[in-house]
C-alpha positions in Angstrom: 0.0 0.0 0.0 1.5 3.6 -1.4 0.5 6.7 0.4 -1.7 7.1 -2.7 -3.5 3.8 -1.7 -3.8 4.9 1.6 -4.8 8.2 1.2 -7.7 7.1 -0.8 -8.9 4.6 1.5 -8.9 7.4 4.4 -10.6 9.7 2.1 -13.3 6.7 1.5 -13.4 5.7 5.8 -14.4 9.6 6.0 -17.1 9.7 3.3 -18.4 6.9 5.0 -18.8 7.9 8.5 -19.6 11.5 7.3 -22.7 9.6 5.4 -23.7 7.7 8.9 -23.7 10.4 10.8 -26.0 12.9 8.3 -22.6 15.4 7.9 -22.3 17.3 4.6 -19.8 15.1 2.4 -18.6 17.9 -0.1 -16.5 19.1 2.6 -14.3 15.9 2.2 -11.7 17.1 0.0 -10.4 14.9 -3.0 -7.3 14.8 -1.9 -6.3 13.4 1.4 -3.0 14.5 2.9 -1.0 11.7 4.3 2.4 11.7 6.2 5.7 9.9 7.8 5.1 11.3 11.4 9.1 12.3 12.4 9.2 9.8 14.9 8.5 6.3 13.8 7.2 4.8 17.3 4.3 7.1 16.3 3.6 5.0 13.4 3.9 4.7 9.7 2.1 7.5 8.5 -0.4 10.2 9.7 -3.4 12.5 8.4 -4.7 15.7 10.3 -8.0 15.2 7.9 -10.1 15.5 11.2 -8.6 18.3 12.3 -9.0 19.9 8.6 -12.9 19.2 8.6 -14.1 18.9 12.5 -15.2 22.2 13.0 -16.6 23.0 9.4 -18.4 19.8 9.9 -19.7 20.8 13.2 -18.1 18.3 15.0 -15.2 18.3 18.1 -12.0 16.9 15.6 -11.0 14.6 18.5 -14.4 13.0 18.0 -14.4 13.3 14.6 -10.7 11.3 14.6 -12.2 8.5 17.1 -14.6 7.8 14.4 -12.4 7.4 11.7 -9.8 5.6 13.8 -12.9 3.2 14.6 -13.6 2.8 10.4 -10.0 2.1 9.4 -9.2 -0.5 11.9 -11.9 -2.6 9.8 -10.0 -1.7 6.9 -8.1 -4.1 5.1 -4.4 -3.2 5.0 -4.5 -1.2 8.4 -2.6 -3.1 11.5 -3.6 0.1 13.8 -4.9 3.3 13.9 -4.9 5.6 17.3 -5.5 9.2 18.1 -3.0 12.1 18.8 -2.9 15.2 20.3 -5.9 17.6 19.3 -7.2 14.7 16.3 -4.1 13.6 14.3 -4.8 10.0 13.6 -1.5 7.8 13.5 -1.5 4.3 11.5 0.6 1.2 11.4 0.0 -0.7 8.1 -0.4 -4.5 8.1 2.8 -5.7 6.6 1.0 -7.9 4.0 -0.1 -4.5 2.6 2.8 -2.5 3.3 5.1 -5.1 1.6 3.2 -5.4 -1.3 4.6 -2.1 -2.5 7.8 -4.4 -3.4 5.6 -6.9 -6.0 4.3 -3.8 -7.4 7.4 -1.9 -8.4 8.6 -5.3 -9.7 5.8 -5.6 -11.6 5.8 -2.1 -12.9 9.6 -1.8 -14.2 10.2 1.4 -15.5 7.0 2.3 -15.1 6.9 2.6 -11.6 6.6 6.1 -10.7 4.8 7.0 -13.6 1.2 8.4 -13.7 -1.8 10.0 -16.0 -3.2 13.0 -14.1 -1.4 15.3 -16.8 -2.6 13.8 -19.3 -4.6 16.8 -20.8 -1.5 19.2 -20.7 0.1 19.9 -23.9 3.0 21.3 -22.7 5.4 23.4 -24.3 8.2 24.2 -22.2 10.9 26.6 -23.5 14.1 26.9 -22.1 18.0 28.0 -22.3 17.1 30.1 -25.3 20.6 31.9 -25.6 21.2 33.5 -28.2 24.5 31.9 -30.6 26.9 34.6 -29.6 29.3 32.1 -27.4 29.3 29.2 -25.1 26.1 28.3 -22.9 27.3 30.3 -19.4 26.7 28.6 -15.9 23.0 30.6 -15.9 22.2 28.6 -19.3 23.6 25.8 -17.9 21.1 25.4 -14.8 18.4 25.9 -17.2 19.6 22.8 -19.2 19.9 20.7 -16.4 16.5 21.6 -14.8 14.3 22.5 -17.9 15.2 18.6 -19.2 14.7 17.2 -15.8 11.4 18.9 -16.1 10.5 18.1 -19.0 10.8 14.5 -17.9 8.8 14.8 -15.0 6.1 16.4 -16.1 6.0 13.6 -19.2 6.2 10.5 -16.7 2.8 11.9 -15.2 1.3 12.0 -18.7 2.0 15.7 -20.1 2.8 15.8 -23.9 5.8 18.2 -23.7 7.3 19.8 -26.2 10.8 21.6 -25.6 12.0 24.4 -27.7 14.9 26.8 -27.9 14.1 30.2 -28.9 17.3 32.1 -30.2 17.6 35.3 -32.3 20.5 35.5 -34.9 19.9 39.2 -36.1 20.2 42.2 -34.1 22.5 44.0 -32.3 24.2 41.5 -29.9 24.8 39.6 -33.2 26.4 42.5 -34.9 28.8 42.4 -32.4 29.5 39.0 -32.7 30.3 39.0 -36.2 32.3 42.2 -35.8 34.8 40.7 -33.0 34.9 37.8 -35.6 35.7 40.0 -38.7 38.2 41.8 -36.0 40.0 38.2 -34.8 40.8 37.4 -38.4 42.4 40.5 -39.1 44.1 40.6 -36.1 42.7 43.6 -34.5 41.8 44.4 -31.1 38.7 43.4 -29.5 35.7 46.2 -30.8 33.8 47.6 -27.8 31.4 45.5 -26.4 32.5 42.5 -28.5 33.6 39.1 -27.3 36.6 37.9 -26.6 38.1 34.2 -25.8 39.5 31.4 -27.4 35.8 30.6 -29.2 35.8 33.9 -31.4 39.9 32.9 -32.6 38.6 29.2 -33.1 35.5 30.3 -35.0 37.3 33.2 -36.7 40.0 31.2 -38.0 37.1 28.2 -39.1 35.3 30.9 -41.2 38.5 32.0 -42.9 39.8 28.6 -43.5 36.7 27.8 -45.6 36.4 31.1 -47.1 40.0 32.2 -48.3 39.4 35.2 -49.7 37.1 36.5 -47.4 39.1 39.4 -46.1 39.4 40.4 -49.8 35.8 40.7 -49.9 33.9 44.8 -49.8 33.0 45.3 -45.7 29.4 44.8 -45.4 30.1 41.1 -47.7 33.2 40.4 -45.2 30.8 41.0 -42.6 28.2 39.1 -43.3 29.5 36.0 -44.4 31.3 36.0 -40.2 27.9 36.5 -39.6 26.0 34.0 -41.0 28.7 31.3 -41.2 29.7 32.3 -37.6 26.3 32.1 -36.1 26.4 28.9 -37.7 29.1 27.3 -36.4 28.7 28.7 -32.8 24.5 27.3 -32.5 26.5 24.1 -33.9 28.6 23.6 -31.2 25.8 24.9 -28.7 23.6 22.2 -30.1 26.3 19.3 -29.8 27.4 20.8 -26.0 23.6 20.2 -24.8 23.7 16.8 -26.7 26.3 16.0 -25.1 24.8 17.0 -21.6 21.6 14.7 -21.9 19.7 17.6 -23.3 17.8 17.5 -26.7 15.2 20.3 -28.3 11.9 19.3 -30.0 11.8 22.4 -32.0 14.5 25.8 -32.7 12.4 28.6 -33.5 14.2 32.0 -35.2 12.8 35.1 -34.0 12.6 36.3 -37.2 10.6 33.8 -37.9 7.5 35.4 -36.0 8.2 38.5 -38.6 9.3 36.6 -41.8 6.2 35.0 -41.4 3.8 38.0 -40.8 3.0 37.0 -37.3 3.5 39.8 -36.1 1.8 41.9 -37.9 -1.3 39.5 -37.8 -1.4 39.7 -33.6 -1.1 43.3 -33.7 -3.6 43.9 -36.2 -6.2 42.1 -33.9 -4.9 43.5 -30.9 -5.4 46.8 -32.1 -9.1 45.3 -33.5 -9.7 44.3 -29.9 -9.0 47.5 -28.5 -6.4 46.2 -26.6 -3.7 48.9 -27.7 -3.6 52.2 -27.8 -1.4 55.0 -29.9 -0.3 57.5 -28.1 3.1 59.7 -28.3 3.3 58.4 -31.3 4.0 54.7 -30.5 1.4 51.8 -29.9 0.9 50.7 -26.5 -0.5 47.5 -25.2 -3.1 47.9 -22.3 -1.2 45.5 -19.8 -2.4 47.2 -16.9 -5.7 45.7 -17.5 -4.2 42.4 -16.5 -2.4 43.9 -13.4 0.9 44.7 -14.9 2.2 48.6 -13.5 2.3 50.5 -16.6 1.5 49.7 -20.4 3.8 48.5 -22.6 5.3 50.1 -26.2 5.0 47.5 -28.6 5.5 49.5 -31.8 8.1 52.5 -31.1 7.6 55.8 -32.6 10.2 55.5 -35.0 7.8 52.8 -36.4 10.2 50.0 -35.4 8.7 46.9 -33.3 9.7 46.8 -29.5 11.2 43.3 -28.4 8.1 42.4 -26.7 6.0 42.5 -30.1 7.7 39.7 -31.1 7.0 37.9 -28.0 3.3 38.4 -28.6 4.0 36.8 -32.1 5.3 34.3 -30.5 3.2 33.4 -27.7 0.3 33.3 -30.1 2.3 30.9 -32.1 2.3 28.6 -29.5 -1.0 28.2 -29.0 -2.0 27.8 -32.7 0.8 24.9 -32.9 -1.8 23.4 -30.1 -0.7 23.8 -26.7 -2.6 24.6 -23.8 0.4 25.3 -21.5 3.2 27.3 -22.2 6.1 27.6 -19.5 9.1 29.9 -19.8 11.8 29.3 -18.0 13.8 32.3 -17.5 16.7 34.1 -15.4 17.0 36.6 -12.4 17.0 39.4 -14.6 14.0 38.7 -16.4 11.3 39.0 -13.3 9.1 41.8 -15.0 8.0 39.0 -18.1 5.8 37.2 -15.9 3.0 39.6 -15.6 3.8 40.9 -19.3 3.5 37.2 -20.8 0.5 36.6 -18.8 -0.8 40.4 -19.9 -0.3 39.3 -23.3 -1.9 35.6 -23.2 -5.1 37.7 -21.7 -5.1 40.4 -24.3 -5.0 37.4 -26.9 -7.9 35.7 -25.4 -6.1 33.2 -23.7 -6.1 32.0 -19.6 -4.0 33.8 -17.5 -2.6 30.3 -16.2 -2.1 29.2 -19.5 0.8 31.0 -19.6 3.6 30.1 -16.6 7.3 32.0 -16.1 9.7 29.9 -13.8 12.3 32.2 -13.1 15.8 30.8 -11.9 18.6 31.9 -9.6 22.3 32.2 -9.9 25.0 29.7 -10.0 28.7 30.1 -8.4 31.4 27.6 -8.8 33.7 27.1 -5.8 37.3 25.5 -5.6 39.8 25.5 -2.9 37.1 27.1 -0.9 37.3 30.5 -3.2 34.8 31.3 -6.4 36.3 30.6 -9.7 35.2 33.4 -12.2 37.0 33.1 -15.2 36.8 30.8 -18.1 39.8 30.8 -20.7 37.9 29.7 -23.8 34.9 31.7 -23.0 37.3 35.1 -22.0 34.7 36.1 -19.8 32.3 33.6 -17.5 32.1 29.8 -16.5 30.7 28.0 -19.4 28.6 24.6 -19.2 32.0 23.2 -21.3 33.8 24.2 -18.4 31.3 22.7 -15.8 31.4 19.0 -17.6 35.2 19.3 -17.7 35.8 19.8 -14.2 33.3 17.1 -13.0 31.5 15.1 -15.6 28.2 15.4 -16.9 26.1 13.5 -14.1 27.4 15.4 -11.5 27.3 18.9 -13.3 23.0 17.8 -13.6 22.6 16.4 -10.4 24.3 19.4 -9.1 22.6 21.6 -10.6 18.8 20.2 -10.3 19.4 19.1 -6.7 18.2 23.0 -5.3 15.7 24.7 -5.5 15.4 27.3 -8.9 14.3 30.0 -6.7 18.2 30.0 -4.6 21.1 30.9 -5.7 23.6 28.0 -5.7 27.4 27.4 -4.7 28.5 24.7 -6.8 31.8 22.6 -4.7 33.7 21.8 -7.4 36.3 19.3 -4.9 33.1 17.8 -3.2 31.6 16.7 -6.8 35.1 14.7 -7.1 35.0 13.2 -3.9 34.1 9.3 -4.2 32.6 9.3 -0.3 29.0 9.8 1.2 29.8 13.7 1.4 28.9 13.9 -2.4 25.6 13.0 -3.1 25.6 11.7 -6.7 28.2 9.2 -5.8 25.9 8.2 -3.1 22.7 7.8 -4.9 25.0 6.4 -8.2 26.9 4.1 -5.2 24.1 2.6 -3.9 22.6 1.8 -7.6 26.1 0.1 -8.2 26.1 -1.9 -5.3 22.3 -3.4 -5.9 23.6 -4.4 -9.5 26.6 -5.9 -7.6 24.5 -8.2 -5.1 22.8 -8.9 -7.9 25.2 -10.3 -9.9 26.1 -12.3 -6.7 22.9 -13.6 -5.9 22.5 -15.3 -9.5 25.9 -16.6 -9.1 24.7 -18.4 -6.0 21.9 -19.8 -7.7 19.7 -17.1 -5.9 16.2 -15.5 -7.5 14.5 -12.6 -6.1 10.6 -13.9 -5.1 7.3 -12.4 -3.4 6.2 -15.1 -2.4 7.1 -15.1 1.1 7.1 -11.0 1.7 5.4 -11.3 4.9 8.8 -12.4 6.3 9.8 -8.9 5.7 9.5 -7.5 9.3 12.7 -6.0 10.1 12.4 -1.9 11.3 14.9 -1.0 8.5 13.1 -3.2 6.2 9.7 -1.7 7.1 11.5 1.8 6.5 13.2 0.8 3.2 9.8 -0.1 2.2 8.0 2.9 3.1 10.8 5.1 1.2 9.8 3.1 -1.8 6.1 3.7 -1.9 6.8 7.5 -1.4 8.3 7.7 -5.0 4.7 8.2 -7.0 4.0 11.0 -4.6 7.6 12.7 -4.9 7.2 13.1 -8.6 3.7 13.6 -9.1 4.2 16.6 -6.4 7.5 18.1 -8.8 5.6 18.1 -12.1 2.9 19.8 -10.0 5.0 22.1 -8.6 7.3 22.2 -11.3 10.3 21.3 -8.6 12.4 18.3 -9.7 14.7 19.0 -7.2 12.4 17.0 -5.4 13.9 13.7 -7.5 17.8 14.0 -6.2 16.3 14.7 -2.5 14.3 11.7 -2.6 16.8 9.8 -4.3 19.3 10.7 -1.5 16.7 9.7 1.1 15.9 6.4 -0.4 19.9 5.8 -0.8 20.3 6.3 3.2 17.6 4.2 3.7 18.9 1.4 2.0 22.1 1.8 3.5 20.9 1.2 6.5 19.3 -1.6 5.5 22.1 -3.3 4.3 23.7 -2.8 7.4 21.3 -5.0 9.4 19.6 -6.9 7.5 22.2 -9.7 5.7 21.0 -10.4 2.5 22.6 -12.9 0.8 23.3 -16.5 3.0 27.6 -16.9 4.3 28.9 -19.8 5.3 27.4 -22.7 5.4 24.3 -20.7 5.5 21.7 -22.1 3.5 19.7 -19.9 1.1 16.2 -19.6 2.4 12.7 -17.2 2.0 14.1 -14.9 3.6 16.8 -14.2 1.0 14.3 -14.5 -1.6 12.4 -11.9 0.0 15.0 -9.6 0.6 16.7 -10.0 -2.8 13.5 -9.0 -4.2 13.4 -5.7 -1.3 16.6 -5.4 -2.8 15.4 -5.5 -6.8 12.9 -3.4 -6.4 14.8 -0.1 -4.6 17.6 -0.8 -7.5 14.4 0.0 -10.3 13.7 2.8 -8.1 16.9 4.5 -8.4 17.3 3.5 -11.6 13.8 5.3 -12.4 14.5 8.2 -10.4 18.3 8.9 -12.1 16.7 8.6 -15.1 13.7 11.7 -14.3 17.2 13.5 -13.6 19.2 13.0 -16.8 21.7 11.4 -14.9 23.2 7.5 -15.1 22.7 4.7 -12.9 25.9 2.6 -13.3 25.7 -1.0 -12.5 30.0 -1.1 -11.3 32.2 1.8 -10.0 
């Protein structure tokens, strides 16, 4: 029995004593909240759902909780139930029920963990989005690792989810890429604002090689061709970096696209029909402030020229006629004000409010020797995901980065990720995944096979634990894709780790000696088989590998 299970048999024990004595049963909410009390002599979980619902129900919670204590000792499944406190009701699972979680996760493979309740979202979820100017930075980098681990969660509980890179490679920022380009070849300085590093005299000296008279060739024809052929070669080597990092895009969408294409034009022509802008001074304005943003936004300039957010219109609208019906945006510090202006937008177009959602992300530092490390020598300027990978390999880099919260800034150990002990937490989740595969491989030497058939002998505290851990690891992802936090994976995974640890190191699994193998080896082989799917599912959600040796 999962928490899941559980909580829906509590929901059901409080429908029915709500129905016996006359109480209004649309207060029962549809989801019952069910916990691991923090002490385990309290029991194996607990609810507060008589606390919620005694006094809107009319009734003392204490009384309320003795009658649902009285219901779910009936139950099937439930060893115990008892009262706490003010009308916390604590419960002790039978261990036929509670064990059962282990035939069900061997059943389920990959499976387990999985679920349907998204199953109407058509997600598109855009992230990293930088433009081809130089190496993903550390910022870019986070986003990588967390917008794929969420685009895996949200897909394991049924989303359809679509990820897509957004990139612009006109205007001014690439102007100044092709210029410190065009100036690398002909070995000038740096031009102001330009970019420097080992990339632009790589890419510089790529362009010319397959071009040889390019610096023959008129200025604006020179230019160009570092343009196009540079931006080419740079959103190449972007592309094969987040390959190479375990992340992929669905669909790379030109900004220029959305004008090319007349989209723009089209949205502000019905935008304008709508009444939803305004000219004034000149310029067009969008009526944000409608939708609770503090002030309206240009979207045409007076010179005539589009702002940058018409184009973000264009493409928001684009979205939604490509069939989604969600669209998140994942987006940096520095980009706070696009929340209410893409939700402003969505509105203006006719579209939900919350169809529209901005996950804004925090800051990343790298640390070694104790002290911040701020330069990178190819990029010139900041820490670039190439530089990340280098020092510490792709799993840890992801599992790094996804393992906090988006909403804090980060220090990333560099020394810890290379440590092969407890203190680093990949190598402890990827350790205990190595050593399941091991006692694997050692069990079918000794003629060993995992079985449920005798589960019931599974009555060991750390067993008991282990098993609980398991059935928790539905609810841990269903809760990140619904609160778009897969940090939640790594923390889990970490917890379920330690608890198998600890496990191992009282329970013996496999016989020694002259030991004969029994059940009980059987049993817990199979304990054994099923947190190995577990973590194996879990790394997976992440991005990251779960080895079988180290």
């Amino acid at each position: 029995m999962t928490p899941t299970d559980l909580a829906a048999l509590i929901r059901a024990a409080t429908l029915t004593i709500f129905q016996a004595h006359d109480l209004d049963t649309s207060l029962v909410p549809e989801t019952v909240v069910v916990e691991r009390p923090r002490n385990p002599e309290h029991g194996d979980y607990a609810t507060n759902i008589a606390l919620q619902l005694g006094k809107r129900a009319g009734v003392n919670p204490r009384e309320l909780a003795t009658w649902l204590v009285d219901e779910l000792r009936s139950s099937e499944g439930i060893a115990d139930a008892d009262i706490a406190g003010p009308g916390f009701v604590n419960l002790r699972l039978a261990a036929a029920a509670q064990n059962a979680t282990v035939a069900t996760i061997r059943a389920a493979g990959e499976k387990y963990g999985r679920g349907d309740e998204l199953a109407d979202s058509v997600v598109n979820l855009e992230f990293v989005s930088a433009n081809p100017t130089g190496p993903i930075h550390l910022g870019g980098t986070r986003w990588a690792a967390v917008g794929d681990a969420l685009g895996r969660v949200l897909a394991a509980r049924g989303a359809e989810v679509t990820r897509e890179y957004y990139f612009n490679d006109h205007g001014e920022q690439i102007n100044r890429f092709a210029k410190s380009l065009e100036a690398s070849a002909l070995g000038r300085p740096v031009p102001e604002d330009g970019y420097a590093g080992e990339y632009i005299d790589d890419i510089a000296a790529t362009v010319v090689e397959a071009n040889p008279g390019v610096l023959d060739l008129p200025e604006a024809d020179r230019l160009e061709t570092f343009r196009a052929q540079g931006v080419d070669l740079m959103f190449g080597h972007i592309k094969s970096t987040l390959h190479d990092f375990h992340t992929d895009f669905d669909v790379y969408t030109h900004e220029n696209s959305m004008f090319d294409r007349g989209l723009v034009d089209k949205c502000l022509d019905k935008l304008k029909a709508d009444g939803a802008m305004y000219e004034a001074d000149g310029a067009w304005w969008l009526r944000t402030t409608d939708y609770g943003d503090d002030k309206d936004r240009v979207v045409v300039k007076s010179d005539g020229n589009a702002a940058y957010i018409a184009g973000d219109i264009a493409y928001l609208q684009d979205k939604f006629d490509r069939g989604f019906n969600h669209l998140v945006y994942m987006l940096g510090a520095d980009h706070h004000g696009y929340v209410v202006r893409l939700k402003a937008a969505a509105q203006a177009l006719g579209h939900p409010a919350d169809s529209v959602e901005v996950l804004i992300g925090q800051m990343v530092n790298l640390v070694r020797d104790g002290k911040p490390v701020r330069m990178s020598k190819r990029a010139g300027t900041v820490i670039t995901l190439d530089d990340l990978v280098e020092a510490v390999g792709v799993d840890a880099a992801r599992y790094a980065l996804i393992r906090s919260s988006i909403d804090v800034n980060i220090d990333i150990d560099l020394d810890l990720l290379r440590k092969q002990s407890a203190d680093n937490p990949v190598y402890y989740v990827q350790y205990a995944h190595a050593r399941l595969s091991a006692l694997a491989r050692n069990a079918a030497e000794l003629g060993i096979t995992p079985s449920d058939d005798h589960l019931d002998l599974l009555t060991d505290d750390a067993e008991g634990e282990l098993i609980r851990t398991l059935g928790d690891f539905g609810d841990v992802v269903a809760t990140a894709a619904e609160l778009r936090e897969p940090h939640r994976i790594p923390r889990y995974l970490e917890n379920l780790a330690g608890a198998y640890h600890r496990f191992y190191g009282r329970c013996r699994v496999l016989p020694q000696g002259d030991e004969q193998p029994g059940d009980v080896h059987a049993a817990r082989l199979a304990l054994c088989e099923a947190t190995r799917q577990v973590l194996a599912n879990g790394l997976d959600l992440i991005g990251v590998s779960a080895p079988e040796r180290m």
